[in-house]
C-alpha positions, 0 to 999 in steps of 0.5 A: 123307775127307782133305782136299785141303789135306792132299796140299799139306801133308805134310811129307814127300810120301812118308809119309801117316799112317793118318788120310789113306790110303786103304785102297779096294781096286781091281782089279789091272790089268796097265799097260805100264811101263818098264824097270828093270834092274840089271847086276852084276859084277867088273871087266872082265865086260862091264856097260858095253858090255852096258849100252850095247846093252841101253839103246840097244835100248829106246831109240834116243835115251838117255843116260848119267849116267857116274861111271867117268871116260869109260867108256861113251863109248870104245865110241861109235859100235861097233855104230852106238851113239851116246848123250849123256853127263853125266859126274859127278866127286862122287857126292852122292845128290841129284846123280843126282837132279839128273841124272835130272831133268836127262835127263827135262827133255830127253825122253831115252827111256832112261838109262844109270847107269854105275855106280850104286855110286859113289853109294854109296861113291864121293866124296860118296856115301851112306857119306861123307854117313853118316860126315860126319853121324856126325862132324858131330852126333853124336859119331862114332856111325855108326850114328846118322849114318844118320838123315841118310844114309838118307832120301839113299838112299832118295830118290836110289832113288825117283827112279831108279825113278820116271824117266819112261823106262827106266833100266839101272844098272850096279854094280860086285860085290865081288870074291872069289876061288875056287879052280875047274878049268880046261879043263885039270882044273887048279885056278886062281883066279877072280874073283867077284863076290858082291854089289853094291857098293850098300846091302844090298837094292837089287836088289830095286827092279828088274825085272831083275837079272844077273850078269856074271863075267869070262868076260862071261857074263850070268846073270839072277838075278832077273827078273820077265819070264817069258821072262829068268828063269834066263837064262844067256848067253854074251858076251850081246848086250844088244840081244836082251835088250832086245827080250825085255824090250820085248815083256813090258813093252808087253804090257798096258793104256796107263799113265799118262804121268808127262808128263801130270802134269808138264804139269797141275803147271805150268800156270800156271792151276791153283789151289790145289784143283787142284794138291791133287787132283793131289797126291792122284792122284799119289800113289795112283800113286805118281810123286810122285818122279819127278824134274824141273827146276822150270820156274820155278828150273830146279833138281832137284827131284821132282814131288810135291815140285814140287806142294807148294811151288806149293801152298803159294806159291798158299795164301800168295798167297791 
């Protein structure tokens, strides 16, 4: 059996090696969750006032991390939605980490990503992270440059998936034109867009993914909610949407609140055993990304990692 000390001093609180994981097998039991959807498309289809409606019908109180100079907040007030905002100029992965952090310290129920692709290829995103390594350590091989930009991606990932409250991302679509007929059976060109402009395979993290085309048409290509799945809905009202998705997501046993967790990390008096069978339950849930601000410093960070440095300050202090 792994020792306590052994949660507290991973290296990385991701990754456990064979010797440490434990393999029992559990009954599945179905637990309420929060929303995790994506929507993709070209300019001008529609994802930031979709988005809007959407998050603001899981959530009356959210707010919106903007990298799209002020997008979102031109349609404040239609419809009766108000939100927070954070706008972002650079889009380092860790920055949206520091703001989802950020958000959950402020109990914000939902958060809006609008949009997530400038993480990846915007200033400062994953690809210049990549380039600037590449250049930096070795010799131009790009390749070799992910070593640094991959564990960037991934951990700017985990955190987005493990907020403690639904999140609605946005991204933008590579665009490409097709030759189609018009009402008029006449051919003419159309955009369209063929994948996010993200890390090939990121649609896959989310529960719900759709697709917007010029005509604001919301088709859902992947869904893992019965009831969404091969939806196809013209000039789409997001609040309708979400109402779907809630009845889904609230249907099923009360799941851990990642709160609960927070609250048991900082208290100031756990030990040092304590702190470890925390990291060991955290784990076997896998919240150890969720992201928050260290009550302490007041910087980002997550709570697996959070569990870890108390750790070992307590063992150091001992």
């Amino acid at each position: 059996m792994p020792r306590i000390s052994d949660h507290l001093n991973q290296q990385r609180p991701t990754t456990a090696t064979a010797a440490q994981q434990d393999y029992s097998f559990a009954p599945a039991t179905r637990e309420k969750a929060k929303a995790r959807v994506a929507l993709m498309g070209v300019s001008g289809s529609g994802k930031t006032w979709t988005g809007l409606r959407l998050t603001n019908g899981l959530a009356a109180r959210f707010a919106v991390i903007d990298t799209e100079r002020g997008a979102a907040s031109k349609y404040a007030g239609i419809n009766g939605v108000t939100f927070d905002t954070l706008q972002l100029h650079t889009f380092h992965p860790q920055n949206l980490i520091g703001a989802l952090a950020a958000a959950a310290n402020a109990g914000y129920e939902a958060v809006l990503v609008d949009s997530l692709s400038h993480f990846w290829s915007g200033t400062e995103g994953t690809l210049e992270q990549v380039d600037r390594a590449a250049k930096k350590g070795f010799g131009g091989n790009t390749f070799a440059g992910w070593k640094e930009g991959t564990p960037l991606q991934n951990a700017m990932v985990d955190a987005l998936l493990s907020y403690p409250g639904h999140v609605v991302a946005t991204m933008r679509a590579h665009t490409e034109w097709s030759l189609e007929r018009n009402d008029r059976g006449q051919l003419e060109p159309k955009r369209i867009g063929t994948r996010p402009e993200q890390r090939r395979g990121v649609e896959y993290e989310f529960d719900v993914v759709a697709q917007m085309d010029t005509d604001n048409r919301l088709t859902v290509i992947k869904s893992r909610c019965p009831a969404l799945h091969g939806a196809a809905v013209e000039r789409p009202d997001g609040a309708a949407i979400a109402s779907t998705l809630l009845d889904w997501l609230n249907d099923g046993a009360a799941g851990v609140d990642p709160a609960t967790y927070i609250d048991r990390a900082t208290d100031p008096a756990a030990t040092f055993e304590h702190l470890g069978a925390l990291r060991a339950e955290v784990d076997s849930r896998g919240l150890q990304a969720t992201p928050l601000l260290d009550p302490s410093t007041g910087t980002a960070t997550t709570l697996g990692d959070y569990i870890r440095a108390r750790g070992i300050a307590l063992q150091n202090a001992q």
